[in-house]
C-alpha positions as CSV (number, residue, x, y, z in Angstrom):
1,X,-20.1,12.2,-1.4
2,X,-18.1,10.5,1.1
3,X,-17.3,12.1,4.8
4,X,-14.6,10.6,7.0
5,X,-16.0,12.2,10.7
6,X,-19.4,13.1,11.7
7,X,-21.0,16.6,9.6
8,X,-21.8,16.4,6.0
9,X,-21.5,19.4,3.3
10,X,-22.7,20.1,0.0
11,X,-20.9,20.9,-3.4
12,X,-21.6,22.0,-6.8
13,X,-18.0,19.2,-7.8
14,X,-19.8,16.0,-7.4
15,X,-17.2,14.5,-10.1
16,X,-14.9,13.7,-7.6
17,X,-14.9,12.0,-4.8
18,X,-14.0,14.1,-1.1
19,X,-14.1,13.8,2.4
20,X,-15.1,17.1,4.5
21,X,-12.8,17.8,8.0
22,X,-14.7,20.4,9.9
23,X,-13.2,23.3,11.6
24,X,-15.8,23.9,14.7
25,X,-17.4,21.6,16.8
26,X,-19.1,22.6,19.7
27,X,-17.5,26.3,20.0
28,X,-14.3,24.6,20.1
29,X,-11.7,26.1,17.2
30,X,-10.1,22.9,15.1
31,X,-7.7,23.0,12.0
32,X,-8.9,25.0,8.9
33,X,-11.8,22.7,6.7
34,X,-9.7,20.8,4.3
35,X,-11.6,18.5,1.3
36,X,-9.7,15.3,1.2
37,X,-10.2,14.2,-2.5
38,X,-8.1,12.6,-5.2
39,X,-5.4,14.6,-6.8
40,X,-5.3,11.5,-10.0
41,X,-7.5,8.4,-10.0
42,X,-6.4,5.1,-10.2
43,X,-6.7,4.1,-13.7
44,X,-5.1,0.9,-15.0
45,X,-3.0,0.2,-17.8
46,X,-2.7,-3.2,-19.2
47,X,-4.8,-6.3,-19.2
48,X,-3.1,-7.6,-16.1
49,X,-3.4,-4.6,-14.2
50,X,-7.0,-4.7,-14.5
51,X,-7.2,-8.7,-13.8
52,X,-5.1,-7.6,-10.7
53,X,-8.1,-4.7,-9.9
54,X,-10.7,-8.0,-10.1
55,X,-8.5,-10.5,-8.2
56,X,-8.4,-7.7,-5.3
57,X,-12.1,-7.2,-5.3
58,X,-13.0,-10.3,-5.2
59,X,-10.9,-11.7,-2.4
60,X,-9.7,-11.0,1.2
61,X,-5.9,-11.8,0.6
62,X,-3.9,-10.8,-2.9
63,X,-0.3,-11.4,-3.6
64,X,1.1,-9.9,-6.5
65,X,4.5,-11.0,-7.8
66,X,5.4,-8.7,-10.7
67,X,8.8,-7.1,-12.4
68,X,9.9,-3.7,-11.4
69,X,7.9,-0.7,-12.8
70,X,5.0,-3.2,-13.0
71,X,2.2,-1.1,-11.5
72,X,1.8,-3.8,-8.3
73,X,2.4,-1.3,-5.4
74,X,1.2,1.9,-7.7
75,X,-2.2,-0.2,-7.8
76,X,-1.7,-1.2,-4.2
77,X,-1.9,1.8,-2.8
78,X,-4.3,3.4,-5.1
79,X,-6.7,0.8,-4.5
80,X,-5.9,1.1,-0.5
81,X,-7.3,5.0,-0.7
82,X,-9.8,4.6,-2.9
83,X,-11.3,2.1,-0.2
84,X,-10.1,4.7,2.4
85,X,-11.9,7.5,0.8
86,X,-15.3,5.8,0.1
87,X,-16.1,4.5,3.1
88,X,-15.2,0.6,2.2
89,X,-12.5,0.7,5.5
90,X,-11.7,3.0,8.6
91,X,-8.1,3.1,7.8
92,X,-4.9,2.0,5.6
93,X,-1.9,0.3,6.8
94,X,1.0,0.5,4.5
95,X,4.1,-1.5,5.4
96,X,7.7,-2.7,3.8
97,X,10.7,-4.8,5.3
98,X,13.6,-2.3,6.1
99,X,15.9,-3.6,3.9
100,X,18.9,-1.7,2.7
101,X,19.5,-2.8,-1.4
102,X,22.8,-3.7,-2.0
103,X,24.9,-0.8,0.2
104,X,25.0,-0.6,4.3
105,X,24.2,2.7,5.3
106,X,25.6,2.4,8.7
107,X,23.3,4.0,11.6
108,X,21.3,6.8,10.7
109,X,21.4,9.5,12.8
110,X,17.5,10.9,14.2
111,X,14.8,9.8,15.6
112,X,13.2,6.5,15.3
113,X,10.3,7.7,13.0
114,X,13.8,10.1,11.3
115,X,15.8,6.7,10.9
116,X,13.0,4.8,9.2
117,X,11.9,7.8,7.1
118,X,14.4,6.9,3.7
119,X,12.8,3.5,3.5
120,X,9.5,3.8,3.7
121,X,9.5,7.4,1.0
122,X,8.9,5.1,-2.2
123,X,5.4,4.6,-0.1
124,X,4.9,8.2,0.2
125,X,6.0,8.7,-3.3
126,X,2.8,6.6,-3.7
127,X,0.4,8.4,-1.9
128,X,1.5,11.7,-2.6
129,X,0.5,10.5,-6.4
130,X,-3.6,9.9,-5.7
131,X,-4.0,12.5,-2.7
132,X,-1.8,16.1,-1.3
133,X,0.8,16.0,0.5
134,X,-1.4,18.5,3.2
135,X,-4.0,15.9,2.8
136,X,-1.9,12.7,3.3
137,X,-0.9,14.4,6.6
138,X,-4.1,15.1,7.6
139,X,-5.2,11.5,7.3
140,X,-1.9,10.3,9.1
141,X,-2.4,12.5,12.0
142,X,-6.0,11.3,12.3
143,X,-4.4,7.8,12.0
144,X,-6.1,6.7,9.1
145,X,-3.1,6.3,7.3
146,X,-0.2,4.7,9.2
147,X,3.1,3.6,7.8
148,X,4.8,1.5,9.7
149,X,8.0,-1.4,9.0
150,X,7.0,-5.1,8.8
151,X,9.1,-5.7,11.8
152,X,6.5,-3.6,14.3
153,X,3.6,-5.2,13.1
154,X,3.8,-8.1,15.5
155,X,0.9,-8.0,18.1
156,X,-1.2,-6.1,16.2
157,X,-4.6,-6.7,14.5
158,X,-6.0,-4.8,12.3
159,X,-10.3,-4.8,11.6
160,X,-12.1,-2.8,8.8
161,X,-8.6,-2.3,7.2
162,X,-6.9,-1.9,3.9
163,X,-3.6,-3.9,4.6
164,X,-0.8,-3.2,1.8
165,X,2.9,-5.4,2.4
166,X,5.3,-4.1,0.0
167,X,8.7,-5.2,-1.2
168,X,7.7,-9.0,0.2
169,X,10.5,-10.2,-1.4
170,X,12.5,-8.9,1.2
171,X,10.6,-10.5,4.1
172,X,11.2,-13.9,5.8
173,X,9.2,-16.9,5.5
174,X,8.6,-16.0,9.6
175,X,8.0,-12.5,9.2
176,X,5.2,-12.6,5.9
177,X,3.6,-16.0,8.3
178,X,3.3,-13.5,11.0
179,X,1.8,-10.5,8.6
180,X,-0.7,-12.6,7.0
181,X,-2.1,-13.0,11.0
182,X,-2.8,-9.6,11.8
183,X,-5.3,-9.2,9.5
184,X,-8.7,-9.2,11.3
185,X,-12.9,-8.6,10.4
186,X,-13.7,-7.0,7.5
187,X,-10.4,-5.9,5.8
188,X,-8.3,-6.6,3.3
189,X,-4.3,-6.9,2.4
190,X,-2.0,-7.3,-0.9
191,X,1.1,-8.5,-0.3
192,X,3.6,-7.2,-3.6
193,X,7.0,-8.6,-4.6
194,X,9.3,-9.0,-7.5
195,X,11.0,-13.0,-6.8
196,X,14.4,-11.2,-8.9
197,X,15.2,-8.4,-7.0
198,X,15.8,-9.8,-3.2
199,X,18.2,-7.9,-0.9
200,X,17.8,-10.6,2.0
201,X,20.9,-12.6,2.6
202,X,20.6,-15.9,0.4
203,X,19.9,-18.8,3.3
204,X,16.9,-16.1,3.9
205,X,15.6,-15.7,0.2
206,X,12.4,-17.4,-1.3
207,X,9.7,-16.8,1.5
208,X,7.3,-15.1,-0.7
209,X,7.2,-17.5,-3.4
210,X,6.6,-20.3,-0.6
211,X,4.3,-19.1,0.5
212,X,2.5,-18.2,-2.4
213,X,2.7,-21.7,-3.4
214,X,1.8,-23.5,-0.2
215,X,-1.8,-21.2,-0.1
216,X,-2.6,-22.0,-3.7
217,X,-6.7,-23.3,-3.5
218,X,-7.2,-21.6,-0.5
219,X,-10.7,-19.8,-0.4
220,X,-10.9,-16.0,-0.5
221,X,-6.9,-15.8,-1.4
222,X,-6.4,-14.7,-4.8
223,X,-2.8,-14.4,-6.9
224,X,-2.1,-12.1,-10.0
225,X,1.2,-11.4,-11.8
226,X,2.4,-8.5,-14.0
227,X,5.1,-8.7,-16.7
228,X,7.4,-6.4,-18.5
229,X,4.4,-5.7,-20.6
230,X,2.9,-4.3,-17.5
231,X,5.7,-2.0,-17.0
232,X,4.1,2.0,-17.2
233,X,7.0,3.6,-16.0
234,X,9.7,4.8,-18.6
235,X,9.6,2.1,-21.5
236,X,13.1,1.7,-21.5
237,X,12.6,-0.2,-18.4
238,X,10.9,-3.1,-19.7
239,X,14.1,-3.6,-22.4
240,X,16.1,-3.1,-19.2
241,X,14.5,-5.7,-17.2
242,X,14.2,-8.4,-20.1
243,X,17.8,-8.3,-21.0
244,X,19.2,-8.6,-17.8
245,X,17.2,-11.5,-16.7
């Protein structure tokens, strides 16, 4: 049983693992009780995946390099909540470069949070897979999800944390120096990128795989890599990506 606030509550389910939100405290009305549980469990697929799984549990820092369809940010993420959801952190900080891939869409029109909204839905995508939708929101409005772009990180620090970077291809040596600093007491972070498929101008290309090989031996730091054998989503990706290598 695992309870994100303070009043515990039975069930006959004890399969899965839930969090209970309670509606009254106090003699004060609060939102309707909502279980926050897994919709689909992380389960992995290939020998690597599993390997990645280890390399994560065992250290503080992970960067996974790994071909599209690969599973890195699926496994990411999944591993993020189940951390989330059992008590292991306080809360999950997703983040990506806003990076455009290939096309300029010009200004979007909106809000700030409207604007950034079409680049960060792959990581929703993500969540949306392991929890609800009504329950993702729940945790974000308790802020113990956030979502946020790599370039508003700066200045922050984040303790008892489940850090995820995706898409670290697309980040600058600067930017994935100043990401791997916020991280603070008792948390963890993956950073996930795929070396082929930058969308960073060329001079600014190549800071995730320096820096992946300037921390090799470096204690509690771990690296894992997934190939087109990895690759779980639609097989005809993995002929895709090996023939036009």
């Amino acid at each position: 049983m695992h309870i994100l606030r303070k009043r515990k509550k039975r069930t006959n389910n004890t399969n899965k693992s839930f969090s209970v939100l309670d509606n009254k405290k106090d003699g004060f009305e609060k939102p309707e009780e909502i279980i926050v549980g897994f919709k689909n469990r992380l389960k992995p697929r290939s020998i690597n995946q599993k390997e990645y799984i280890r390399t994560v549990a065992e250290n503080t820092i992970t960067f996974c390099q790994g071909v599209a369809g690969s599973g890195k940010t699926h496994i990411a993420v999944g591993m993020a909540l189940e951390y989330l959801i059992e008590h292991k952190v306080k809360k999950v900080v997703i983040t990506r470069p806003v990076v455009e891939a290939g096309e300029k869409l010009g200004f979007l029109p909106g809000t700030a949070e409207e604007k950034l909204h079409p680049y960060l839905l792959p990581l929703f995508d993500e969540i949306n897979h392991f929890i609800s939708n009504q329950h993702r929101g729940k945790l974000q409005s308790s802020h113990q999800i956030e979502i946020v772009p790599l370039g508003l990180m700066r200045g922050r620090s984040f303790h008892n944390a489940f850090i995820v970077a995706d898409e670290c291809q697309n980040a600058s040596y600067d930017q994935l120096k100043m990401l791997l600093t916020r991280i603070g007491m008792d948390s963890k972070m993956i950073l996930t990128g795929d070396t082929e498929q930058s969308d960073l101008e060329y001079r600014k290309q190549g800071g995730f795989e320096t820096i992946i090989n300037k921390l090799q031996d470096t204690n509690s730091i771990g690296f894992s890599s997934l190939e087109t054998t990895d690759i779980v989503r639609n097989p005809i990706i993995a002929d895709i990506v090996y023939k036009l290598q």
